[in-house]
C-alpha positions in Angstrom: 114.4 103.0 124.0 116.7 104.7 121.7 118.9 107.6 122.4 120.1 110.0 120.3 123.5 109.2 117.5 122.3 105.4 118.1 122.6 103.7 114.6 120.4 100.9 113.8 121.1 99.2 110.4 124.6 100.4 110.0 122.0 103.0 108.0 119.5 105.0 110.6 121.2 107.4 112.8 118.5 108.5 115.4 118.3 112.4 115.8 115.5 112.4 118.8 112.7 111.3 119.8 109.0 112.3 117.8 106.3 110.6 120.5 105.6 107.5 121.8 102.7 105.8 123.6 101.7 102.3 124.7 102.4 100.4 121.2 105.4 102.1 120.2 107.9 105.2 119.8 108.6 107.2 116.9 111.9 108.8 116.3 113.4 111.3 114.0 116.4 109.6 111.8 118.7 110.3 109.4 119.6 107.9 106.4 123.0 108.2 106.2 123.0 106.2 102.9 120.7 108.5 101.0 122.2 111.6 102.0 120.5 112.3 105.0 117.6 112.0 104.3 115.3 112.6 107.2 113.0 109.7 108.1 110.7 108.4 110.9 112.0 105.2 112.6 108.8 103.4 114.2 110.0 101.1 117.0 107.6 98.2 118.6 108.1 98.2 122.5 106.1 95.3 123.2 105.9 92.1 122.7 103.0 90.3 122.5 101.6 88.3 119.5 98.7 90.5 118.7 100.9 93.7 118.5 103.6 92.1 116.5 100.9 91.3 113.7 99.6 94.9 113.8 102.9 96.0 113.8 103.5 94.1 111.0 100.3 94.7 109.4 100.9 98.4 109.3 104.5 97.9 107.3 102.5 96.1 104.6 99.8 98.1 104.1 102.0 101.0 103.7 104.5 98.7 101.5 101.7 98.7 99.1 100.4 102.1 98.9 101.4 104.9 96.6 99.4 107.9 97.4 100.6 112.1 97.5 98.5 112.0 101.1 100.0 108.6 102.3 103.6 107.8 103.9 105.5 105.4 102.0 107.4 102.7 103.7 111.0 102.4 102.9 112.3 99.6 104.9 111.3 97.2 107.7 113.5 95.1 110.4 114.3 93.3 113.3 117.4 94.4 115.2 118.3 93.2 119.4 114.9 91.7 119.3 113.1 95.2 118.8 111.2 95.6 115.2 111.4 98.8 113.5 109.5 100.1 110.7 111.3 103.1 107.9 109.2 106.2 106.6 108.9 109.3 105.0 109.4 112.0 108.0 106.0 113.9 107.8 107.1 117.5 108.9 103.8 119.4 110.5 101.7 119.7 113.0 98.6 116.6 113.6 95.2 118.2 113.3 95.0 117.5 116.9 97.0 119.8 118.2 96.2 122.4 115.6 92.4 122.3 117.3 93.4 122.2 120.2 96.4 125.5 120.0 93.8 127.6 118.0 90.6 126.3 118.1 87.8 125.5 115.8 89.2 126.2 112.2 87.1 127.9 109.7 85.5 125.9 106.9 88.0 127.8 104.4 90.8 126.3 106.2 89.5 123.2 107.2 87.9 122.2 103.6 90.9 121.5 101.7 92.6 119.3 104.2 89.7 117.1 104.3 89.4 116.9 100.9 92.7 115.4 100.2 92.1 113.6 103.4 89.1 112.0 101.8 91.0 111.5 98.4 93.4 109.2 100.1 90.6 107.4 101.8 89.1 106.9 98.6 92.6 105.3 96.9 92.8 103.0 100.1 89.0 101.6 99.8 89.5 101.4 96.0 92.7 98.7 96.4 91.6 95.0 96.0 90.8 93.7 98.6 89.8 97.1 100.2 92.0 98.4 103.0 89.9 100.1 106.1 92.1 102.4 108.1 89.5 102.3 111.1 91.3 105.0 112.9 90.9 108.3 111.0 90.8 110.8 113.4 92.4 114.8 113.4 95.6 113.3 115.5 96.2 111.2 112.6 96.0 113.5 110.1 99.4 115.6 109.7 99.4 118.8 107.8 103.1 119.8 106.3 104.1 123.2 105.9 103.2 123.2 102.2 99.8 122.5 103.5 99.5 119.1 102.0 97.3 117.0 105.0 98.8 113.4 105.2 96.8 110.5 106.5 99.2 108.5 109.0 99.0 105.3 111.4 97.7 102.3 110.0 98.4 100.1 113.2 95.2 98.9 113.3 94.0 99.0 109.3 92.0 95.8 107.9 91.9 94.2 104.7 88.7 93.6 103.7 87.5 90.4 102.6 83.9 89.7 102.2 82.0 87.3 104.7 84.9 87.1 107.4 85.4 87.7 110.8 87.1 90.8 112.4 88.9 91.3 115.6 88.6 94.5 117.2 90.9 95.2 120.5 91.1 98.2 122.7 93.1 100.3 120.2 90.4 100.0 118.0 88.4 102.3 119.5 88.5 105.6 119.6 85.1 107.6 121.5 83.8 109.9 119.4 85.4 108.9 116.2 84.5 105.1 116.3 81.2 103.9 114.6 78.4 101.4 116.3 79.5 99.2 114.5 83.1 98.6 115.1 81.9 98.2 118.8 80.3 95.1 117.8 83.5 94.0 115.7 82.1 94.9 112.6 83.3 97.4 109.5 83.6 97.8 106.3 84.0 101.4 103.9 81.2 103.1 105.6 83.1 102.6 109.3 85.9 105.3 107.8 83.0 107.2 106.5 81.8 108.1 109.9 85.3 108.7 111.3 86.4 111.5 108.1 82.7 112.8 109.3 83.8 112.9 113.1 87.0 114.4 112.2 85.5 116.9 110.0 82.8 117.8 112.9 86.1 117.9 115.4 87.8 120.5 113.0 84.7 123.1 112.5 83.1 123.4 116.0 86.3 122.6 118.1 83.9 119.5 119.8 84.5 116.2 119.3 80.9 114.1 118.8 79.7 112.2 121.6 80.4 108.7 121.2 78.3 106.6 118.8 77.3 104.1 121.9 76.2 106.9 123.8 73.8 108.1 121.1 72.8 104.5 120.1 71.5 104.1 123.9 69.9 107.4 123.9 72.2 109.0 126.3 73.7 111.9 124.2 72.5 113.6 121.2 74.6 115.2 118.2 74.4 118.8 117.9 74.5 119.8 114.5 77.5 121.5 113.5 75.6 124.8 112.2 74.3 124.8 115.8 77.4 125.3 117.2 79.3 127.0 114.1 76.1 129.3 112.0 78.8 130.3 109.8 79.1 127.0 108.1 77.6 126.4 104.7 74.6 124.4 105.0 76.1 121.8 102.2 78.9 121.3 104.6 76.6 120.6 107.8 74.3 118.5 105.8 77.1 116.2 104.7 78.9 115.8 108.0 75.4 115.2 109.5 75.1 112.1 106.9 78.3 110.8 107.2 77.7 110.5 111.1 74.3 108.3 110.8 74.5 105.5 113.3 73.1 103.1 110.5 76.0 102.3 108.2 73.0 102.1 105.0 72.2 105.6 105.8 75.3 107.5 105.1 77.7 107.7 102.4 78.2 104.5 101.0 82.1 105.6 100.1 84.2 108.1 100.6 83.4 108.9 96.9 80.4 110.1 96.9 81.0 112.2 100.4 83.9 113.7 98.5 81.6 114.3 95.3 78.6 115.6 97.9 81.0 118.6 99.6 81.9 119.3 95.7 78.0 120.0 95.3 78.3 116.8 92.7 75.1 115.0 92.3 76.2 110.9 94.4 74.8 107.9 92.9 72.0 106.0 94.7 73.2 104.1 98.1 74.6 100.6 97.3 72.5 97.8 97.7 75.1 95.7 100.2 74.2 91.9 99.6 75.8 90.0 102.1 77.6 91.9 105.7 81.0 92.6 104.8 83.8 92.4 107.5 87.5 93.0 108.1 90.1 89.9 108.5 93.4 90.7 110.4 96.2 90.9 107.7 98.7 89.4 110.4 102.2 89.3 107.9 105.6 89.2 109.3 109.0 91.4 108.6 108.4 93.3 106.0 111.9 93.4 104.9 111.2 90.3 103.0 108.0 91.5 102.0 109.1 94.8 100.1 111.7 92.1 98.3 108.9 89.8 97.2 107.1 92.9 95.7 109.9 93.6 93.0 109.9 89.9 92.4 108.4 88.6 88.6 106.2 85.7 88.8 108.5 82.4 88.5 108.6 79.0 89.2 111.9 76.7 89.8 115.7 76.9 90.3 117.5 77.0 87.5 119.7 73.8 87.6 117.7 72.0 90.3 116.7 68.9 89.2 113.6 67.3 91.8 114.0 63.9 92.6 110.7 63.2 91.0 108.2 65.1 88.9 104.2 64.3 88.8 104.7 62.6 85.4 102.0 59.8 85.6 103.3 56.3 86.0 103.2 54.0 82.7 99.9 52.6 83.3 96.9 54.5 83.3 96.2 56.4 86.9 92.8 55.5 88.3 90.0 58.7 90.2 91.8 59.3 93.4 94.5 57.0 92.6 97.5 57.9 95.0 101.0 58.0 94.2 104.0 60.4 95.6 105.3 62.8 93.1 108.2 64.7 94.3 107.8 65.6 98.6 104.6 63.9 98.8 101.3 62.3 98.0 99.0 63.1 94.6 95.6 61.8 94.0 94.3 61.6 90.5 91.6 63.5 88.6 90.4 62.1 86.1 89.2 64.3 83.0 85.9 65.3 82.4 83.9 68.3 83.2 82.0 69.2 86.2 79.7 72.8 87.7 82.2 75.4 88.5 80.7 78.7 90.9 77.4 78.9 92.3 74.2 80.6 91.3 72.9 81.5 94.9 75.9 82.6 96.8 78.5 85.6 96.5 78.4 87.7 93.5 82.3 86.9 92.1 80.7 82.9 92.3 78.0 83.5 89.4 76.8 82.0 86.9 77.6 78.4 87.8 78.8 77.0 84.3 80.3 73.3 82.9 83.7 73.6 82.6 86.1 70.6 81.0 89.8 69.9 82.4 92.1 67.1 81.3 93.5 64.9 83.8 96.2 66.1 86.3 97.3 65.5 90.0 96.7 67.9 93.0 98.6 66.9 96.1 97.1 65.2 98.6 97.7 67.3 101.5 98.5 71.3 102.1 102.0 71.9 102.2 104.2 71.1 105.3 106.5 73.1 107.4 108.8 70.2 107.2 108.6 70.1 102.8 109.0 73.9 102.7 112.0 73.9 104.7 113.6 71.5 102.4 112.9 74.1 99.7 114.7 76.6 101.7 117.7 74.6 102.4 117.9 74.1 98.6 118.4 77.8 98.2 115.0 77.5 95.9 112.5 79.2 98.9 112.6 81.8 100.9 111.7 81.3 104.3 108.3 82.2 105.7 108.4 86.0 107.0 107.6 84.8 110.5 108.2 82.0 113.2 104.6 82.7 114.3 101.5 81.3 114.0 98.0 82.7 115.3 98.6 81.0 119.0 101.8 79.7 118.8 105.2 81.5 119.6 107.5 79.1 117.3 105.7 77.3 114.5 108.0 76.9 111.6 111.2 75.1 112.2 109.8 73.6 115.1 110.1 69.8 115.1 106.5 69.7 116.8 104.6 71.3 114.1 106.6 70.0 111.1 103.4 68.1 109.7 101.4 71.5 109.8 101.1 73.4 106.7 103.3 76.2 106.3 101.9 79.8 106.3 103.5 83.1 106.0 104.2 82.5 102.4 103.2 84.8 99.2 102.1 83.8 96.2 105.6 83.9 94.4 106.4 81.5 97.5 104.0 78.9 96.9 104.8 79.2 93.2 108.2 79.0 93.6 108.2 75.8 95.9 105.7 74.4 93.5 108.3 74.7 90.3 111.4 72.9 92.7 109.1 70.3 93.5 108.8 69.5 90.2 104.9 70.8 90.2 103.1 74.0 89.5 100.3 75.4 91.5 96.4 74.2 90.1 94.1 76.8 88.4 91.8 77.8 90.0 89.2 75.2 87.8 91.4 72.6 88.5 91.3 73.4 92.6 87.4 73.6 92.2 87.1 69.8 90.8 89.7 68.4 93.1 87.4 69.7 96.0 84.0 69.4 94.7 83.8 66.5 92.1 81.2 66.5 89.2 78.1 66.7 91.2 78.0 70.5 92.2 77.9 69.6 95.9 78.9 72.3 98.3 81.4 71.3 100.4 83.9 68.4 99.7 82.0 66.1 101.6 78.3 66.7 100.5 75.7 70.0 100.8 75.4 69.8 104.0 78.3 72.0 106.6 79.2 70.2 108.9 81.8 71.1 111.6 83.2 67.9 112.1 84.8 67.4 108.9 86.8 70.5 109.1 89.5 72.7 110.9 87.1 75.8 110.8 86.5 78.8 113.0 83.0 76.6 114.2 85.3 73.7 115.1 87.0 76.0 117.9 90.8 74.5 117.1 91.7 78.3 116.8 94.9 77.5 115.2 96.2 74.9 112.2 96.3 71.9 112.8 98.3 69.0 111.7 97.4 67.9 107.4 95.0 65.3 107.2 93.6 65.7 110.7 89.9 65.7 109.0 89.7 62.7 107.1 86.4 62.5 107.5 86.3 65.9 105.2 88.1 64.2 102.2 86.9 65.0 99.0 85.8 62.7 96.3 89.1 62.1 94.8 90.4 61.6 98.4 92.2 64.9 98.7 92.0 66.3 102.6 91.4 69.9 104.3 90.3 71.9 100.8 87.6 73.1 103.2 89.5 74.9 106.5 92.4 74.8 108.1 94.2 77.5 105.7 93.4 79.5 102.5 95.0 78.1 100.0 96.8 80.4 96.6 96.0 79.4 93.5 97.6 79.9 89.9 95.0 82.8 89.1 94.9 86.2 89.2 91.5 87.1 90.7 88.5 88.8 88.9 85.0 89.1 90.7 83.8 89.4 86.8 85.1 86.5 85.2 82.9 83.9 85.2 80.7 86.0 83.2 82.9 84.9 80.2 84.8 83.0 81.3 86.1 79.5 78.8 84.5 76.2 78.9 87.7 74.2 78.5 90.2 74.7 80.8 90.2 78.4 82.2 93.3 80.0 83.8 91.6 83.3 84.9 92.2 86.9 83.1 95.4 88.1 81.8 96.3 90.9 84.5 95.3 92.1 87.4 97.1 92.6 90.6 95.4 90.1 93.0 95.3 86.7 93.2 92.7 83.7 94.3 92.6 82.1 97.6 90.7 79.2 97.9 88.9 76.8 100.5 88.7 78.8 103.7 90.7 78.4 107.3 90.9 77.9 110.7 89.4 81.6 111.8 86.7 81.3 109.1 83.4 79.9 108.8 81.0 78.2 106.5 80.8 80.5 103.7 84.7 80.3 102.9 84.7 76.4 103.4 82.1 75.9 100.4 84.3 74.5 97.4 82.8 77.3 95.0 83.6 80.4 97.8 86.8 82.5 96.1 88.6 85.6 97.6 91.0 87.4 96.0 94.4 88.8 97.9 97.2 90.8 96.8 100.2 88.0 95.4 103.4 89.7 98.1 100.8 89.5 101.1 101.4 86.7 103.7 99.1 85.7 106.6 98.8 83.5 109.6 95.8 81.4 107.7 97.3 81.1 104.3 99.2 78.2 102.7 99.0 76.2 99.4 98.9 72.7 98.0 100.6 71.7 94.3 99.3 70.0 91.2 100.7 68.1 88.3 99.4 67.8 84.9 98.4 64.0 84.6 
């Protein structure tokens, strides 16, 4: 606990305390280098893995966001053990306690708010890969005395990445405000849709709904809120009454067209939803690091490093899956030659399957170690992964037990960076695809067929990394290991689900902009669908995770 003239940072002079509860305080600071500035210090009180990641998933998600009805996050740390996230103050009252001191507000009052409430909503589903907040409610909605509403707490918000697992704890649910759905661990964009509808019903008739598994089972009903309020509009009831439809396909399909219905706008037809959608933990470390890496330029190298070796091929000419070691570790060859690249029958960002031709090049052998990487930040060339963590394990990197694991907790720029000291680059995305599939269009590395043995995977049960090479048995056909599980892997392009559509036959490198980038090959808390050597994701670049690493190639 912190009391009041503390300083933290040499920067954040705490003023007093805002509120706290079982994840965390809030206190009012001043920045005494900006003036001061009034901000909101966020301290974490406990310590367990699971609320260290959200703790450190909320700093990123607010790292990336710029939004009028949003806070921004202005700096991250770790000080005595304690982490501590920096924000805009939001002065004003939470929508909770303005129901709860006056009552039900009157649609004239209440319509604005939501509005701009719904606006941000909109801007956070809209980011790539989505962001759910899954905890929009009228306590986390904070109206300033300008009367601007301001969307707050993102301690439990998900990026969404098609086909993957989600894990929903306790402080996931909220009763009344929490969809069927998320019960069973599932969401997606319509999961917020039923909260800003709960919330909206909460603010009108002063009741909050009864809870979604109540009504599921039959043992509560929802009163419409023109029962309780006749005033209301009958637009307004009918769109609240949508938005709160058990089945996800039967209410607003975004926060779009709910915003567009209480405009009187005519809403496009529902969206057909192809395959079930669900949220991955974003589990990133000290964002301090992070809000560094997002000012960084894309680059590769230090300047006046010179590797000890470089994946120049040897004078004779290199065999198919011919091995040699190339800077901090083992290549195999790939030969050049075209092969089937995507998939006609499987995720939509896959399609069409089409020939494309690459020259020869190298692709290590193996992910990435702890052990390399931490050469690479010795060298002055890397900076170190944003956590000591791994999903299970307290100390991971720069432990001597899990030096042969691959690394994780890295970005993008990371992996490209390590890649250009080692004397490598990272693989396109085509050039991943090959190593991992061949020229026969099989599925997975080892053949069509899944099969959990070959693979660190979320069917396996390992529930962690494990050590590189562990799955020999999962090699592909040039003899590289663990393209299918274990972690995602980054690749050189930036991620379109559109560009296969025209994409080139000769050696594609993906579009020209774009803010995300591709992942590749699945994890250890995945299943199936990632593992398949076609199955792409895309991720913002600064974003580290518990599941992601990399492996580096070498024009042959």
């Amino acid at each position: 606990m912190l009391f009041p003239d503390a300083i933290l940072q040499a920067r954040y002079q705490i003023v007093r305390e805002l509120g706290n509860g079982g994840m965390g305080r809030v206190y009012l600071a001043r920045d005494t280098r900006l003036g001061d500035r009034l901000v909101a210090v966020k301290e974490n009180t406990t310590s367990s893995a699971d609320a260290i990641a959200q703790f450190e998933t909320e700093a990123v998600l607010l790292a990336m966001l710029n939004h009028p009805n949003l806070p921004r996050v202005s700096d991250h740390f770790v000080e005595t053990h304690s982490q501590y996230l920096v924000m805009d103050y939001i002065e004003g009252e939470d929508l909770d306690a303005t129901v709860k001191r006056a009552g039900a507000l009157t649609e004239t009052a209440a319509l604005p708010w939501m509005m701009q409430v719904l606006g941000a909503v909109e801007y956070l589903h809209g980011q790539r890969p989505p962001i759910i907040h899954r905890d929009i409610k009228p306590g986390n909605i904070k109206v300033t005395p300008g009367g601007k509403a301001v969307l707050v707490d993102f301690g439990i918000a998900k990026l969404q990445i098609e086909g993957t697992a989600t894990m929903v704890g306790a402080r996931g649910i909220t009763p009344g405000y929490t969809p069927p759905e998320q019960y069973d661990q599932h969401t997606d964009e319509r999961s917020d849709v039923y909260a800003l509808g709960a919330t909206f019903y909460t603010l009108l008739t002063g009741q909050i709904p009864p809870a979604s598994t109540l009504r599921t089972s039959g043992r509560a009903s929802l009163a419409p809120p023109r029962q309780l309020r006749p005033a209301l509009s009958s637009r307004v009831g009918a769109v609240i009454m949508r938005a709160l439809e058990l089945d996800a396909r039967q209410r607003w399909q975004s926060a779009r067209d709910m915003r567009l219905a209480l405009q009187g706008q005519a809403v496009p037809a529902p969206v057909k939803w192809a395959r079930t959608n669900r949220i991955i933990w974003a589990s990133v470390a000290s964002a301090v690091v992070l809000i560094a890496l997002i000012a960084l330029s894309a680059g590769g190298g230090v300047p006046g490093y010179v590797p000890a070796a470089t994946p120049s091929p040897a004078p004779s000419a290199p065999r198919l899956g011919e091995e040699r070691v190339f800077g901090s570790g083992a290549m195999v060859y790939v030969p050049a030659g075209d092969f089937k690249m995507g998939s006609n029958t499987n995720w939509n960002d896959e399609k069409p399957q089409h020939r494309v031709a690459l020259d020869g090049y190298w692709i290590d052998k193996t992910e990435v170690t702890n052990a390399q990487y931490a050469k690479c930040v010795t060298a002055g060339a890397c900076s170190a992964p944003v956590s000591l963590l791994s999903y299970t394990r307290p100390h991971y990197y720069l432990n001597a037990q899990y030096s042969n694991y691959p690394v994780i907790y890295v970005s993008w720029n990371d992996a490209q960076n390590f890649c250009g000291w080692d004397g490598k680059r990272l693989p396109t995305e085509a050039e991943w695809e090959k190593a991992a599939r061949g020229t026969d269009g099989r599925v997975y590395p080892w053949g069509n067929e899944f099969e959990k043995s070959r693979l660190n995977s979320i069917d396996g049960g390992a529930g962690d990394t494990t050590t590189i090479g562990s799955y020999p048995q999962g090699a592909s056909p040039y003899g590289a290991l663990d393209m299918a599980g274990n972690v995602w892997e980054w690749v050189a392009d930036r991620y379109s689900d559109t560009y296969y559509q025209n994409a080139p036959t000769l050696d594609p490198k993906g579009p020209d902009s774009g803010s995300s980038r591709v992942l590749r090959g699945g994890s250890y808390d995945f299943g199936a669908a990632s593992a398949r050597a076609s199955g792409r994701i895309g991720s913002k670049g600064p974003l580290m995770y518990n599941y992601v690493g990399f492996r580096c190639a070498g024009s042959g």
